[in-house]
Each structure stands twice: as C-alpha cells, then as structure tokens.
N, C-alpha and C positions, 0 to 999 in steps of 0.2 A: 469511398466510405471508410475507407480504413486509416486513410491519415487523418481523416476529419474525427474518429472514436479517441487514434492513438491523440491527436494535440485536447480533444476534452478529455482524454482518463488526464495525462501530464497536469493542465490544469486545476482538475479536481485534488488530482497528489498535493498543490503547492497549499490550496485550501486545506487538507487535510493534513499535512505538517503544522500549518498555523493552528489550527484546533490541537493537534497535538500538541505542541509547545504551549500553547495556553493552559489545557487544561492540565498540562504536567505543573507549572510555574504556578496556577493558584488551587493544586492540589495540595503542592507542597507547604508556602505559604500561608494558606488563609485554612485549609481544612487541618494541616501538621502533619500531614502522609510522609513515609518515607520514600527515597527516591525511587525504592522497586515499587512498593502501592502504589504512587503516584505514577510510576509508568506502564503499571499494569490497567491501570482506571485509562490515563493519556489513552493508551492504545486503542483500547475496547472504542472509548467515544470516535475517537479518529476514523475507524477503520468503520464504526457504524454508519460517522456521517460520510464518507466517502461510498459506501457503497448505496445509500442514503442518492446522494448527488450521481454517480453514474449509474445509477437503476434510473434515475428522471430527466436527467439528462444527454449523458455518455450512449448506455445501450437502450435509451426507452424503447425503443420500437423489438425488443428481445427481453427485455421483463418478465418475471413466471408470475403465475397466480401465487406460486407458496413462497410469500415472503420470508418466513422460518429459514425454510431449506435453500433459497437462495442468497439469505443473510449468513447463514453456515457455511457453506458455498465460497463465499464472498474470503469469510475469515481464512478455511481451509489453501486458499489461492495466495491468502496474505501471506499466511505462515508458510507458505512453502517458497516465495519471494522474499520472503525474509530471512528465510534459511541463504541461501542461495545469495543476496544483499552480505550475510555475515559472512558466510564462504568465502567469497570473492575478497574481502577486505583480509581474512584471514589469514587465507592464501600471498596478498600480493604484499603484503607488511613481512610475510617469513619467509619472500623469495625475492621479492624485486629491493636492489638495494633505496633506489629511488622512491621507494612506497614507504619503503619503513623510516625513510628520514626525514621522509614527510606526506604522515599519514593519510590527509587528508585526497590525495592521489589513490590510497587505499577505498576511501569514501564514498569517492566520484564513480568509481567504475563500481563497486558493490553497488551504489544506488542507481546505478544503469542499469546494471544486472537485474538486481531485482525489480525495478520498472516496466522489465521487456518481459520477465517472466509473469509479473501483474497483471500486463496488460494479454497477455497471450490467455494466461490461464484463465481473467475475466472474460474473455471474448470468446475460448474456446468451449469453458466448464462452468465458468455461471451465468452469465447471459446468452446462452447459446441461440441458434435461428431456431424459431419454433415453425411447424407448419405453416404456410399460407404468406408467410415475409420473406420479402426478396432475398 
C-alpha cells in the first residue's frame, strides 16, 4: 500500500508542477503579475489541485469529511516540505563544492527532500487512517 500511495503522490507532484508552471507563465503573461504574485497565485492553485487529486485518488480511502481543515492540513505539510526542499538546496550550494558549481545537484536532493517529507507528512497528518480502514 505504501509504494502504490508513494508512486500516486510522485505522480500527482509531476501534475502539480505542470499546473504550477502553467499558471505561473500565464499569470505572468496574460494577467501582467509579477514574478512573486504570480508565484504566490502558481502555488495556491498547484498545491490546491494536488491535494484536490491525492484526496481522490492517492489517499481516497483516508479522506476526512472537513475538507477546509484537510485543505489547510494539506498546505501546512506543503510548507513545511518546502521549507525543508529550500534547506537542503541551501545547505548543499554553501557546503558541497559540487552543489554550488552546479546547482542544480542542489535541486535534486532539496526536491527529494521535500517529496519524502510531502509524502510522510500527507500520509501521517492529513490523510490519516480513520476508524474502521485497514
């Protein structure tokens, strides 16, 4: 069960970057946001439709009735994955000489990072097992 959650959250992620790169590129474009509004809106919809798609697909069977507080939930998990994403890359650009000359080695392992803490933190703290499910 759990490698079949972790490969739909991974999938749902690669969805939910495409939404985010979308709606960053015709925020900016077509609405005239700047690159912070524009990635402040990016984020919000991303992280909506992602929890959106692993509430009905990833953890259906662990869904709550309060969608509010399991949407909050959802965000709370993000951000704290996302902290943890920026750490890692922070970190490994001002210490590994290999990271900082080429950053993108910085990227990889932040966005694994925060993947594993995503996926822990969704599975732990927002879709938890309710009564009566395996």
């Amino acid at each position: 069960m759990i490698a079949r959650q972790a490969l739909g959250f991974a999938a749902v992620g690669v969805v939910g970057f495409g939404v985010d790169a979308g709606v960053l590129t015709l925020a900016m474009s077509v609405m005239g946001m700047t690159v912070y509004s524009a990635r402040a809106l990016s984020f919000l919809v991303a992280v909506t439709s992602t929890w959106a798609l692993n509430r009905t697909f990833t953890f259906a069977e662990h869904s709550s009735a309060s969608r509010v507080k399991e949407w909050a939930r959802f965000c709370a998990a993000n951000a704290v994955g996302g902290g943890v994403n920026l750490g890692t890359y922070v970190l490994l650009v001002n210490s590994l000489a290999l990271a900082h000359d080429q950053p993108v080695v910085g990227v990889a392992a932040g966005s694994l990072a925060g993947l594993l803490v995503n996926f822990t933190l969704s599975r732990t703290f927002v879709f938890r097992r309710r009564p009566g499910y395996g």
